[in-house]
N, C-alpha and C positions, 0 to 999 in steps of 0.2 A: 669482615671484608673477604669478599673471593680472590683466592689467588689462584693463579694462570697449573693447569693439572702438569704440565710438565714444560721441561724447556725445548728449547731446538732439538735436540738433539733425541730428543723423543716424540718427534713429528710424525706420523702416518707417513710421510714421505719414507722417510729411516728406518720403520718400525721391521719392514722387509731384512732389513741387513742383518738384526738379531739373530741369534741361535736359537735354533727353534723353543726351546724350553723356555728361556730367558721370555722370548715373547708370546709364551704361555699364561708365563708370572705375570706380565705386566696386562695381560688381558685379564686375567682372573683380578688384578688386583682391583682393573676399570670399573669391571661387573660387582664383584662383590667387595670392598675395599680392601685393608690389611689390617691388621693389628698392629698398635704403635714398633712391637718387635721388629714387625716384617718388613715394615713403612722404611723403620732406620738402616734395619738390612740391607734393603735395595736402595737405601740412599731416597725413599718417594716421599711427598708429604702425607700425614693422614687425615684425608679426607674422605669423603661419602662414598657411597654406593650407587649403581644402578638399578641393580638386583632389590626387587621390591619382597622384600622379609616378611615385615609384619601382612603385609595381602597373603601371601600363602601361608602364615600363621592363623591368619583367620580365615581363611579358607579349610585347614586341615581341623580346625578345632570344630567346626559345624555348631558355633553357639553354644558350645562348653569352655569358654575361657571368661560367660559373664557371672554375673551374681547369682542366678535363678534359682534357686532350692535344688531345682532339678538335671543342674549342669552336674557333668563328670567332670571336674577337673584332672582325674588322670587320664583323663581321653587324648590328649594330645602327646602326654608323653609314652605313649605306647606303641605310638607309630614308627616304625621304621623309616628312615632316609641312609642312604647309601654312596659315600663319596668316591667317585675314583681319582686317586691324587697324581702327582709326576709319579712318571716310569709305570704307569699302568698299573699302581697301584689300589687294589679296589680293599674299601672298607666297606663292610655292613653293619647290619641292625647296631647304628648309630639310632638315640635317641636322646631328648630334647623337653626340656621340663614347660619350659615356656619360649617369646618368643625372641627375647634377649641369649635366653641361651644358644638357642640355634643361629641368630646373626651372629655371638661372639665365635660359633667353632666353624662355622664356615668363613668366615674373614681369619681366623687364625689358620686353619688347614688350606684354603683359598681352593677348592675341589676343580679339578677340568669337566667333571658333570658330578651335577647331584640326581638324584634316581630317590623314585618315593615309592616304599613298600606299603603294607599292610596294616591294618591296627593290630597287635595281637593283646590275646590274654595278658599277657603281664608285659613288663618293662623289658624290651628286644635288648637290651644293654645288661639284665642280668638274667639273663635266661640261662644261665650257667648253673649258676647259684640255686634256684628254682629245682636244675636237672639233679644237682648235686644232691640236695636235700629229700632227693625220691617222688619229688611232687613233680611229676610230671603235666604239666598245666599249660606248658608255652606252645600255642596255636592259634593261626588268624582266625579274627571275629568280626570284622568290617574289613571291606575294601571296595573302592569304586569299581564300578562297571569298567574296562577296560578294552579298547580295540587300537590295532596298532596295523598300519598300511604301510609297504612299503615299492615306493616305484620300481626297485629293481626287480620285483616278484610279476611284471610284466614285461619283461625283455623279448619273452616269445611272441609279442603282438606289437612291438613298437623300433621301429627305423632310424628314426633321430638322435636318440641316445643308446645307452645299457649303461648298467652296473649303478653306480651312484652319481652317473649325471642325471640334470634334469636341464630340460629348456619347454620353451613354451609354448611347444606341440606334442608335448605329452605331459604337461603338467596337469591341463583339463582331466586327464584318468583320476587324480587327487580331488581336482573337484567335484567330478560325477560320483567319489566315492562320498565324499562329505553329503551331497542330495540323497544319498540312495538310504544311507547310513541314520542320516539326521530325520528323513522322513518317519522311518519306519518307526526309529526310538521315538520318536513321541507320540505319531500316529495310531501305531500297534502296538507298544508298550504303556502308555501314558507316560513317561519321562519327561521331565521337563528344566532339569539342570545340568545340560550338558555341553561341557569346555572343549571345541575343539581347537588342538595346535599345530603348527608346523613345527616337524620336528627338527629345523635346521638346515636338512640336507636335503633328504630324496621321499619325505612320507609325510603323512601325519598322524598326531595320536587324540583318542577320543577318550575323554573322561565322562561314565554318564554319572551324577553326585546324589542322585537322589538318595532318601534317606533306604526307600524298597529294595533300590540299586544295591549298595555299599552292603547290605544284610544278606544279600544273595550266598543260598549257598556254592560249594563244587559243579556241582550237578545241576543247579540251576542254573548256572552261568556255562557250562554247556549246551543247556537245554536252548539258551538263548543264540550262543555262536552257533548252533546247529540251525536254527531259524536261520540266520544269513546265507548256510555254505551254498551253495550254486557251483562254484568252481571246485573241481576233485579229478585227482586223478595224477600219475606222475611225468616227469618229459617226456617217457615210451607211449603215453596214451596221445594219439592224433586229438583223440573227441577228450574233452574235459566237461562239458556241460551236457547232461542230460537231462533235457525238461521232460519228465510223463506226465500220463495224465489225458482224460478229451480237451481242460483248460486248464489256465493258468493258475496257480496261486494267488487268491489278491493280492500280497504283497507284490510280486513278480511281477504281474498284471499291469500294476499300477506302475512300477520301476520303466518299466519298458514302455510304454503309453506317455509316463510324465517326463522319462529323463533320457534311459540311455538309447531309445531309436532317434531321436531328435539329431542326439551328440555324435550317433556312428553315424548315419547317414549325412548330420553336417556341415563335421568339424573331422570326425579322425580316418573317414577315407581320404580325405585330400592331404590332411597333413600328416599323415603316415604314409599317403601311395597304397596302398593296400591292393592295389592289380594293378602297380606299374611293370612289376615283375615276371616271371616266372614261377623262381623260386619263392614270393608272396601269394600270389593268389593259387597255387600248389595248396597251399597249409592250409587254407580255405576249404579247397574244395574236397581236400581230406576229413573233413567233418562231413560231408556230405555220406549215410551208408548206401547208396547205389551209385557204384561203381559205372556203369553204364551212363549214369547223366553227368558225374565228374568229367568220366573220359570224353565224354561229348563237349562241354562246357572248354572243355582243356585243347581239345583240337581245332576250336571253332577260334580262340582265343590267339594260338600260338600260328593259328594261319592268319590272324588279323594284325600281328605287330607290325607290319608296315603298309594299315590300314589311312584312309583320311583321319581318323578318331585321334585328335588333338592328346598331348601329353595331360590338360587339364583336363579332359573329360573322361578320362580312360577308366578313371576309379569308379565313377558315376555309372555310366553307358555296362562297364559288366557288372556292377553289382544289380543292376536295373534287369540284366539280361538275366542273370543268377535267378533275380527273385520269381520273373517272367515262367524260367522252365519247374523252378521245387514250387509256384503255385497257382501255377497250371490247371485246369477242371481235369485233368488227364492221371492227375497224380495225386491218387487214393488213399494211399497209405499214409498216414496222420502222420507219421514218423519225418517223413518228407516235408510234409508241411508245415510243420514246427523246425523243421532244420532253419529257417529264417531267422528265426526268434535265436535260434543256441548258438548262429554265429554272431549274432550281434551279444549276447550275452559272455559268448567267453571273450572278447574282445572289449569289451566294457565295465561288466560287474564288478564290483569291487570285489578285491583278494586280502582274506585277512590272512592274520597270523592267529590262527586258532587257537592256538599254547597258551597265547598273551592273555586270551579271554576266558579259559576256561578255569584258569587256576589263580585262588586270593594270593599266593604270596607271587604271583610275579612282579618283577620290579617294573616303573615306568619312568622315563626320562623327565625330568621336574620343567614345568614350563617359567622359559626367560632364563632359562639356559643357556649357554653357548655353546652349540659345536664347533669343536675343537678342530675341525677340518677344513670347514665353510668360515668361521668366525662371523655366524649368523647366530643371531639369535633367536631360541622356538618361541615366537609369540603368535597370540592367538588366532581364529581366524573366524571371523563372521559368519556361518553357515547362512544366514537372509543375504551376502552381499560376497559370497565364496567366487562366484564368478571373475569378481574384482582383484581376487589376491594373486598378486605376483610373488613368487618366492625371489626374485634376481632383485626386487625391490628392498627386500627384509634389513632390518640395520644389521649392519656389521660392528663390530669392536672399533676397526679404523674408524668408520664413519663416526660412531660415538664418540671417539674420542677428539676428531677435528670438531665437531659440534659444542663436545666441553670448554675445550680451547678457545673458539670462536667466542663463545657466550659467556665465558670468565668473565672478560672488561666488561660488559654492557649490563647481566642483572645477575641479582642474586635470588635465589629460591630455597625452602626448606628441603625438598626432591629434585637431587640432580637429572633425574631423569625427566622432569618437566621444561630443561633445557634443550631436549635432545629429540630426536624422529622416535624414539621408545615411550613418548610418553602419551601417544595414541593409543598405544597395544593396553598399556597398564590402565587409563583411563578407561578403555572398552572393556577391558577385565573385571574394575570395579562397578562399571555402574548395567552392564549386558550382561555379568556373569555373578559376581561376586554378591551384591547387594539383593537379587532378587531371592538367591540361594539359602543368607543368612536368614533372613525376612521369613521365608518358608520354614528354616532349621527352628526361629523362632516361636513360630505356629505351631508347630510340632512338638516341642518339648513344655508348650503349655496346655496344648490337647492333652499330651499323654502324662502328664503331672495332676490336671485336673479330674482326669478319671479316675487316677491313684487314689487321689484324698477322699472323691465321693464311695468309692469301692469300699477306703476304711472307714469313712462313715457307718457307707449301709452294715460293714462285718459289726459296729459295736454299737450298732439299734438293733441289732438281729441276736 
C-alpha cells in the first residue's frame, strides 16, 4: 500500500520556511531516496526514488553488463562519477561495481550533483594503489563526445537578462544552439547517438554516445571543437567572428541559410531591440571595418530618433537600411559584404566551452539531476521538437513532490516517477535515446566478436 510521502508539515507550501540545507536533504532524498539510516535520521519514510538508476546504469555500461562472451564487465566499473555533497563538499573518482551499488552510495551519500567522468584504464577508486605499486597505468580510455553551452557566455548580445537568468527571449539562442549543434553531428560527422540536456539553469549539455565518439582521442576531440569555433576573440575585440574566404563553409553555409538568418532576422531583433538604442546598435556597427559607412549609418540613425518609425519597426527598418548600404553594387570589397553574414553570426552561433570538449577527463553534470539553485531538474530535450522546450516549464522538486502527494491515495506504481510530470523526460529517454543506442552497442559488440573468432579461425588453418 502507498503511503502519503510526507505530512502537512512537509507541504511545498512550508517547504520555503526550511533552512536552506535542511531542504537540500529533503530534495535530494525526493530525487534519490535515503537509506533506512538516513530515512530514520530525518524522521522520513523509506520509500523510492525519482532518480532513474538502473537507465543510467545501462546507459554507461554500453552492453557490457549482459551475458555476450564479448562484454567487459569491468567496463562500468571504471567509470568515474563525482558527487558534490553538503557544504560544497566535492568527491571524485567514486566508482561503482554494478548498478545496485551505485543506487546504494548515492541514496546513502544523497549528492546535491552527481557529475560523470571518464572510463579509465583501471579502477578510479584505486588508482592510488596502481600509482604506488610503480605501475603507472591510470588514464582515460573512453569518454563521450562532450559540449557544454552556457547562456551567460552571451550577455554581450542580449537585453532581457545576464548572468544566470534566463527568460523566453533568449532562451531561443539555446535552441538555435541545439539546431546548429545537432545538424552538423550527424550530418557531418555520421553521429547518431546523441543525448541532449538542459542543464537546469541557464545552458545545455550535449552527449554525442557513439561508440567512434567515446574512442576519440585528445586531439581528435579538438580537432572536432575547432570545426564548430566561429566565435574567438576576447571582451577588448569589437569583431569576434571572422568569416574568410570568396564562400562559406558548407557547414556555415548551410547554418546560416537553415537556422540562424531566419532566427536573427525573426525572432531576436525584436525581442532583444537590437536598434532601439544608441548604445545597441553602436556594438553593431563596430563590427563594421569602414569606418566611414558606421559613421554614416550612425548619424543617419541618431537624426532619425524622433523619426515617424514606430518603436516596433525600428529594429527592422535599420537592419533592412544596414544591409541596403554593406550590399550595395558600390561596395567591392568582399570584407564589406560578408560583414552581413558576421553579424548575424556573432549574434547567433552557438558558443561553446572549448575546455569541455577538447579534454576526456572533463567532468559533466549527470542528466535528472537537480540544480540545486533552480530546483529544476536537467532532463532531456528533443532536438526534432527543441523549439517546444520551455525551461520555466521543467519539473521542479516542489512540483514533484505535490504530484507524489497528490497521487499517493489514487494509484500505486513500481516507478514513482510515472506518477509525476518526470515521467515524460524518462520515458523519452528510454525509448528516443536509450533503446536505439543499446540496440546499435549490441550490433557492434557482435560485429566485432565475430570477426575476432573468424580472424582466429583463419590464424590456425593458416
Amino acid at each position: 500500500m502507498t503511503c502519503k510521502l510526507m505530512d502537512a508539515s512537509w507541504s511545498t507550501r512550508k517547504l520555503a520556511q526550511f533552512p536552506e540545507d535542511l531542504v537540500l536533504t529533503i530534495s535530494n532524498y525526493i530525487m534519490y531516496g535515503l537509506s533506512c539510516t538516513q530515512a530514520k535520521l530525518h524522521g522520513l519514510p523509506k520509500l523510492g526514488k525519482l532518480f532513474p538508476h538502473a537507465d543510467i546504469y545501462r546507459w554507461l555500461s554500453y552492453g557490457n553488463d549482459g551475458k555476450h562472451p564479448a562484454c567487459d564487465h569491468s567496463y562500468f566499473g571504471r567509470r568515474e562519477f563525482s558527487f558534490t555533497l553538503e557544504n560544497d563538499i566535492y568527491v571524485r573518482f567514486q566508482s561503482f561495481n554494478n548498478a545496485v551499488d551505485m543506487e546504494n552510495s548515492i541514496r546513502e551519500k544523497c549528492p546535491y550533483k552527481i557529475d560523470i567522468g571518464p572510463v579509465y584504464s583501471v579502477d578510479p577508486a584505486k588508482r592510488h594503489a596502481y600509482a604506488q605499486s610503480g605501475n603507472n597505468v591510470f588514464a582515460p580510455v573512453e569518454r563521450e563526445l562532450i559540449f557544454d553551452i552556457d547562456m551567460s557566455d552571451y550577455d554581450d548580445v542580449r537585453y532581457c537578462c545576464s548572468g544566470a537568468d534566463v527568460c523566453l527571449n533568449c532562451w531561443p539562442l539555446m535552441t538555435i544552439s541545439v539546431k546548429v549543434l545537432d545538424t552538423a553531428l550527424r550530418d557531418d560527422f555520421g553521429f547518431n547517438h546523441i543525448l541532449w540536456v538542459y542543464s537546469g539553469r541557464r545552458g545545455v549539455h550535449c552527449w554525442v554516445c557513439d561508440g567512434r565518439a567515446r574512442r576519440l582521442s585528445n586531439e581528435q576531440r579538438a580537432a572536432i571543437a575547432d570545426y564548430f569555433r566561429v566565435y574567438k576573440g576576447g571582451e577588448n575585440n569589437a569583431k569576434k567572428v571572422n568569416l574568410t574566404g570568396p564562400v562559406l563553409h558548407p557547414f556555415l553555409a548551410r547554418s546560416y541559410t537553415d537556422v540562424l538568418k531566419g532566427f536573427f532576422e525573426g525572432k531576436l531583433l525584436a525581442s532583444q531591440n537590437l536598434f532601439a538604442s544608441i548604445e545597441r546598435f553602436q556594438k553593431i556597427l563596430e563590427i563594421i571595418p569602414d569606418e566611414s559607412i558606421a559613421s554614416e549609418l550612425l548619424d543617419k540613425w541618431q537624426g532619425n530618433r524622433r523619426s515617424s518609425i514606430s518603436k516596433e519597426d525600428v529594429n527592422v527598418v535599420r537592419w533592412e537600411q544596414l544591409k541596403h548600404v554593406l550590399q550595395s553594387g558600390k561596395q567591392k570589397a568582399q570584407g564589406l559584404r560578408r560583414c552581413v553574414e558576421e553579424i548575424i553570426f556573432t549574434y547567433t552561433y552557438p558558443r561553446l566551452d572549448m575546455e569541455v570538449s577538447k579534454h576526456m577527463n572533463h567532468l559533466l553534470k549527470a542528466p535528472f539531476c537537480v540544480h540545486p539553485k533552480t530546483g529544476r531538474v536537467c532532463v532531456p530535450i528533443d532536438p526534432n521538437n527543441c523549439d517546444n522546450f520551455d525551461p520555466t516549464t521543467v519539473p521542479t522538486l516542489s512540483q514533484l513532490l505535490e504530484e507524489l502527494n497528490m497521487s499517493s491515495m489514487r494509484t500505486e506504481s513500481e516507478d514513482e516517477w510515472e506518477r509525476t510530470s518526470l515521467g515524460k523526460s524518462i520515458k523519452f529517454f528510454r525509448s528516443s535515446f536509450l533503446s536505439p543506442l543499446l540496440k546499435s552497442c549490441k550490433e557492434e559488440m557482435e560485429s566485432v566478436y565475430n570477426s575476432k573468432v573468424k580472424q582466429s579461425k583463419n590464424a590456425l588453418n593458416w
